[in-house]
N, C-alpha and C positions, 0 to 999 in steps of 0.2 A: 613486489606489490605490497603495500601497506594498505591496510582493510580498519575501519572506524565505523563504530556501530556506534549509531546515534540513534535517539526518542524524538528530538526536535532541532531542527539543521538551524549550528551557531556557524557556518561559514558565509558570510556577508555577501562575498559573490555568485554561491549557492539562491541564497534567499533572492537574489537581484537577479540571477538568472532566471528563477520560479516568475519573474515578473515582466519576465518579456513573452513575445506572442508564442512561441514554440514552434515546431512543425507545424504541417498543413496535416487535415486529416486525424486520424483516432491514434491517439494515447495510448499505449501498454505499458502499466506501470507495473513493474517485477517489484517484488518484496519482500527481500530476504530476513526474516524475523527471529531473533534470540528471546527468550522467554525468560523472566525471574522465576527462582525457584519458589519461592513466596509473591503474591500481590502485594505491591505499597501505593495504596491511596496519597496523593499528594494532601490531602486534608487531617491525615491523621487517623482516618475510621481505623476501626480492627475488621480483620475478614481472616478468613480460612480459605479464602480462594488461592491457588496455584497463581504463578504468570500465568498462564496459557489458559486457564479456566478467565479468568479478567478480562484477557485479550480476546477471548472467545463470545462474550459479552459485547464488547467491540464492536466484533466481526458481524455478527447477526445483526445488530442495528446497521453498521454501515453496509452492509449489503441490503438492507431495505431503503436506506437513504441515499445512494449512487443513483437511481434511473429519475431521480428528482433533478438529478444535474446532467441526465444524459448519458451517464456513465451505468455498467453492470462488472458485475463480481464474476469472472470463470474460470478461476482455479485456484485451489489451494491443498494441499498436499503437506505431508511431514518429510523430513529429511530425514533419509535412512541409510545413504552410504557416499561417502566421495567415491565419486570412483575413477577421476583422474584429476592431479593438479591436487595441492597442499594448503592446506588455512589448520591456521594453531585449533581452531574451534569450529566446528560445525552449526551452521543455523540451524533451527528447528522445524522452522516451516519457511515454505513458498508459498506465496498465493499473488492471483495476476489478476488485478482492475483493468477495465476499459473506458478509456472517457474520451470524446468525441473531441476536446480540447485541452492541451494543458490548462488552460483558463477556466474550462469546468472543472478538474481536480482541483485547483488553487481556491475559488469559487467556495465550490462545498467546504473546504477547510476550515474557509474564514466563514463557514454559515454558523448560527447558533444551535441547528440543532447537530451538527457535529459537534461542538467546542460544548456540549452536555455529553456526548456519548465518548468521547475522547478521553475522559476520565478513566476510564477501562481500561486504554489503548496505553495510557501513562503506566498506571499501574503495572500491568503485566508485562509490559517491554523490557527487555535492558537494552536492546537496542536493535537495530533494521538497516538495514540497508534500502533504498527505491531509487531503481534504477529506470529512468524513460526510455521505452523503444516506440518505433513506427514501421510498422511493415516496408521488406522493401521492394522492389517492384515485382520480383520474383514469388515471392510470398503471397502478394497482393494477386494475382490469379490462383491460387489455389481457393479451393470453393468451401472447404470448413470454414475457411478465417475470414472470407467471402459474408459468411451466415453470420459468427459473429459481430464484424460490422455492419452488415445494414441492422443486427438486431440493437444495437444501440442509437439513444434519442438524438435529437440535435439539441439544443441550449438557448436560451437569448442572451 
């Protein structure tokens, strides 16, 4: 397996897939996150911030900005051990968005008040992985992840 961490997806048929309807049903975006050891502002400012202090920045606003689109933030967690299966490098953190539609994740993206708070997200990345899941039917009876969905919005 060959593993690419990217900040922003230059695979053409990536971006073209992001543009078709998706599954039926809520979005679990997994996000496998690498941190710069320094913040680099694409503008050039100077900061003292960490990646992970910048992308933490991020986080806090985009988790107040997902239930605008439907979508809510319920996990995020550091990475502390593989503990089976091999990668040259370890992500830093996990953390799992829910959104009612891939069209609401894509949505929020292309919103403006993301593409202000995304500046953060530039900075402190060197790169991520997001991986799309959908419960599968088996899943889908189970009564935690039950709560999760109906606690997320619908969209227009």
């Amino acid at each position: 397996m060959h593993v690419i961490n990217e900040v922003m997806p230059t695979n053409p048929a990536q971006l073209l897939g992001l543009m078709e309807p998706g599954p039926d049903g809520p979005i679990f975006m997994i996000n496998l996150l690498k941190f710069k050891d320094r913040a680099e502002y694409a503008d050039g400012r100077a900061s003292d911030l960490s990646g992970r202090e910048a992308y933490m920045i991020y986080g806090r606003a985009v988790s107040q900005l997902l239930p605008k689109f439907g979508g809510r933030a319920i996990f995020a967690a550091d990475v502390t051990f593989l503990s089976l299966g091999q990668v040259e490098e370890h992500w830093d953190e996990v953390a799992i968005g829910v959104y009612p539609r891939r069209y609401d994740m894509v949505r929020m993206s292309l919103s403006p008040e993301w593409q202000e708070i995304s500046v953060h997200r530039t900075a402190g990345l060197a790169g991520q992985l997001n991986i799309e899941t959908v419960l599968s039917p088996e899943a889908s009876n189970m009564t935690w992840l039950q709560q999760i969905v109906a606690s997320i919005g619908t969209s227009a």
